[in-house]
N, C-alpha and C positions, 0 to 999 in steps of 0.2 A: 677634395670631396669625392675620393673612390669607393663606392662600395666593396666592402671585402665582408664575401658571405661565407658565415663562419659554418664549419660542420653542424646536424643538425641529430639532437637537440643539445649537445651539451654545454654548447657555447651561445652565447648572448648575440642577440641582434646587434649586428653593425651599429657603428658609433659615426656620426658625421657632423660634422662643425655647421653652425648656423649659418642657413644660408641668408640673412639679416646682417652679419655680420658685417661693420666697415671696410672699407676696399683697404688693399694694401698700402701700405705706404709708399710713397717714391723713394730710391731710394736718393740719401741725403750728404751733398758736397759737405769735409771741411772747411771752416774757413778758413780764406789765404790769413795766414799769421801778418798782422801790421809788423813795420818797422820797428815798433817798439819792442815787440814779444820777440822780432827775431834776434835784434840787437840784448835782450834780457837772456835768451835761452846759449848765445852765443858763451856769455858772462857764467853761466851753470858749472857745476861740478862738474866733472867729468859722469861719477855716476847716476846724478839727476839729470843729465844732458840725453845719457842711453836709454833713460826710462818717458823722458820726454819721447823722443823720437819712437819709442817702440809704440806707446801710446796711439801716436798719429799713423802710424802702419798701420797698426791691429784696426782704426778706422776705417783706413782703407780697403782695406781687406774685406770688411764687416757689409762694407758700401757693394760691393762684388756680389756676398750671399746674399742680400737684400735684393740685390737685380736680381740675380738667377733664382733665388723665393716666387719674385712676382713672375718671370717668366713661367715656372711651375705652374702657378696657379693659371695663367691664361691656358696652359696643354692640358692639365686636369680637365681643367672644368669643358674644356671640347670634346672630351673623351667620355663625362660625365651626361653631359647633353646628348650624346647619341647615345650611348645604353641605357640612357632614360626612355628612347622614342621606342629601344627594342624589347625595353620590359613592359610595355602598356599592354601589348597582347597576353601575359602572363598575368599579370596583375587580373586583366577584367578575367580568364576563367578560373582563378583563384575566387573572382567574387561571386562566380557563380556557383561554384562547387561548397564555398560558406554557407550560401544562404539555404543551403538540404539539410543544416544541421540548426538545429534550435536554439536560442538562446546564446550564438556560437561571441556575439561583442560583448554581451554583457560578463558572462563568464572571463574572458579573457582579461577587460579592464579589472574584475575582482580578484583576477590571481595577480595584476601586476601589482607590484609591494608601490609604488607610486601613487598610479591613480588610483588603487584601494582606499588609499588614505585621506580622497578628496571624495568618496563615494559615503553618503546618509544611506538610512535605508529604504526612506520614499524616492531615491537619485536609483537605488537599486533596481525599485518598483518599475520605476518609469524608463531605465535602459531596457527593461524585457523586452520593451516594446524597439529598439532597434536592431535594423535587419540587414543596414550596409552603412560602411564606412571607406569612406575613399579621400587620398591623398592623390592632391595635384600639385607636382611642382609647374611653375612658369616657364617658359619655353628657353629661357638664358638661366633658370635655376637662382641664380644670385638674387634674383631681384624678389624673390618671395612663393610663398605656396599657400594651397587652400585647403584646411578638411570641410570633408561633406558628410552628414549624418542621417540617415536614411532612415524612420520610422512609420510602422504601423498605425491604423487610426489605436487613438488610447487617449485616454481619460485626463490629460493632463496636460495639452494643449494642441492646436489645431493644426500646428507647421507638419507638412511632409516630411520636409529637410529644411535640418536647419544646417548653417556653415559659418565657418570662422576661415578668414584668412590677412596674410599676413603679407606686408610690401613695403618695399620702399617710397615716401613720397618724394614731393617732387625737389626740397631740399637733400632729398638720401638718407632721410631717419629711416629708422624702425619704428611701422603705425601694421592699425590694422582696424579690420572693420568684423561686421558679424552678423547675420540675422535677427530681427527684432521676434522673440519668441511672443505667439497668441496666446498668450495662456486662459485656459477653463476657468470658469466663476469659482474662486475659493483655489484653486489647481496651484497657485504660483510659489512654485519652493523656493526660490530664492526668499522669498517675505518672510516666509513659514522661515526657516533657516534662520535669519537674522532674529525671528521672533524667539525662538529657541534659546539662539545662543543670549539674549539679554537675560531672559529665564534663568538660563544657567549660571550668569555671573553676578545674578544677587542671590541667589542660592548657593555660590560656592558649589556647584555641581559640574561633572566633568562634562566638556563643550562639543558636541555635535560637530564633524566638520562643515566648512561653508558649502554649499550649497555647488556642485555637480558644475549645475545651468550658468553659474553667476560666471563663470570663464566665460564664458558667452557674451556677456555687457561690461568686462574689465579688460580696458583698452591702456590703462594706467602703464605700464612698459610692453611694448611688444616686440623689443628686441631680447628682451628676457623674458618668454614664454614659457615656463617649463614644462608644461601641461602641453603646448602644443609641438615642443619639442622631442618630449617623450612619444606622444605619438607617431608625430612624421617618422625618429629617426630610430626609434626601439621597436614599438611595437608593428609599423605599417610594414615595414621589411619581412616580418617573419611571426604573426599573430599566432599560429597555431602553438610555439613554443609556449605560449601563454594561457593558450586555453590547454593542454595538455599539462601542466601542474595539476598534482594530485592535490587533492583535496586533504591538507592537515588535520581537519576537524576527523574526516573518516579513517586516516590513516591512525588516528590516538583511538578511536572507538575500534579497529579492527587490534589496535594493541591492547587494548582494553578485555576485547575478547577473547584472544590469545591469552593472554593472563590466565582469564577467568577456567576458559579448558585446562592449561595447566594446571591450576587450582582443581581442578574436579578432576581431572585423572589422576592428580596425587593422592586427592580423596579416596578414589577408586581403588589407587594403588595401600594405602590404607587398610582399606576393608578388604580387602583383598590378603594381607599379612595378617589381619585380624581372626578373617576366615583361616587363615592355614594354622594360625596358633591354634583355634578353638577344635579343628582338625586335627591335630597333634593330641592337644590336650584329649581329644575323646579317646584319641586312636592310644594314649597313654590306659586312659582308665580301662580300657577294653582289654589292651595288655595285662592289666592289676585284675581284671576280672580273672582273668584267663587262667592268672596263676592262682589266684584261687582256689579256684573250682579243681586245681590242681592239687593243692593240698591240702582241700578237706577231702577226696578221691584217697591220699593217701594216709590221712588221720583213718578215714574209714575204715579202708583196706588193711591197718594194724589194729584197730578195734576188733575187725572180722578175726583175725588172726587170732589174737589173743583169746577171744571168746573161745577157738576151735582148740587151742591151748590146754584153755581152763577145764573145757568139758572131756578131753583127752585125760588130763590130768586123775580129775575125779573120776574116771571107769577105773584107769591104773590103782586106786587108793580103795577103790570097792571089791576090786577081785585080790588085793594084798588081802582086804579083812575077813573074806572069804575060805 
């Protein structure tokens, strides 16, 4: 059970094996072979007599990693236990520097893809109102931990803190216990939730998940927790990775408007070729004007001619008849 903290943010919060989990095994002798099985294996093939024997090696062998596993586990977990004692001073100003930022748990449980999925949107309502969460493991770790849930006064039941935690009892199962929530007159979403979902399944409508809180009163396995596993071991490690996920709804509306610009600069660009053709085209007609004025200039200037021609002509024909 070492924490190994991974670079931040691209990699995922440490993974750590339940500390609920059954104690290791001892590990476990062969049995001496009776006289019969010895006097039987004696009798063997040669080549099932080799795979006999190899068999009862590889046991033994097996019996060896088995010891040296649980001696692991006895030096982990000493080594575990003291850089638990030496992250509690980080932990509390981590929780102090959280609670300057708003809404800093509820966000976080909404970005994780897990508990998103156990989250209604009155469970939404009513995490606003939490303002700390804190994970304690027990002082030997193996024997179990507690989350604690810190809220605001709010509309939706009267507890400060409410808490779930998890332990061995005194046979060595996995149990656990929890705070009984007060809930406000009409306030109780678990009911609300369950009332939902009956709703929905005579209506063939798609089903609300259960209810946030109801992990709270579901003692039904508590060495399979997943909800409180995810917490302790994903998200309590390293919260901030989860409240810094971007928001996908805004990241498709900022794509959205990106488009949208492209779409109207192209526009732009557009009118913009529209204007230079109609700019061409004038600057054509002006050309055609041009030359015009060009060659009725010239039609004239040989009309003037000829007139000067004509009346030359006729003095020349008046002083012949002269």
């Amino acid at each position: 059970m070492v924490w190994m903290y991974p670079l931040f943010p691209d990699s995922m919060a440490p993974k750590r094996q339940s500390s609920l989990l059954p104690q290791t095994k001892k590990p476990r002798l062969p049995p001496a072979p009776t006289s019969e099985e010895t006097s039987r294996s004696q009798h063997l093939p040669k080549g099932e007599k080799e795979q006999q024997e190899a068999i009862e090696h590889i046991d033994e062998v097996q019996n060896e990693i088995d010891r040296l596993n649980e001696q692991a586990s006895e030096e982990i977990l000493k080594v575990e236990q003291k850089y638990n004692k030496l992250r509690q001073p980080f932990f509390q100003k981590r929780s102090e520097l959280i609670a300057k930022i708003p809404n800093f748990w509820v966000t976080t449980f909404v970005n994780h893809p897990q508990v998103s999925a156990l989250l209604g949107e009155e469970d939404e309502e009513a995490l606003h109102y939490l303002t700390r969460v804190e994970v304690t493991e027990f002082e030997d770790i193996k024997s179990g931990y507690r989350i604690d849930f810190y809220f605001d006064e709010n509309p939706y039941f009267e507890n400060k803190v409410l808490s779930k935690e998890f332990h061995l009892n005194e046979s060595g199962d996995p149990s656990s216990k929890s705070t009984e929530i007060k809930w406000k007159s009409g306030k109780d979403l678990t009911k609300r939730s369950s009332q939902t979902q009956n709703k929905a399944s005579r209506k063939r409508q798609h089903e609300e998940p259960e209810s946030f809180f109801t992990w709270f009163t579901d003692h039904s396995d508590a060495g399979a927790d997943e909800l409180g596993e995810v917490i302790k071991d994903d998200i309590w490690p390293n919260p901030l990775q989860y409240y810094l996920v971007p928001d996908m709804d805004d990241e498709e509306g900022e794509g959205e408007e990106d488009d949208d610009d492209d779409e109207e600069e192209e526009g732009l660009e557009d009118i913009d070729e529209e204007g230079d053709e109609d700019e061409g085209e004038e600057d054509e007609d002006d050309d055609e004007g041009e030359e015009g004025e060009v060659k009725d200039n010239l039609v004239k200037s040989r009309k003037d001619h000829l007139k000067e021609l004509t009346l030359l002509f006729c003095g020349y024909i008046i002083k012949l008849a002269n």
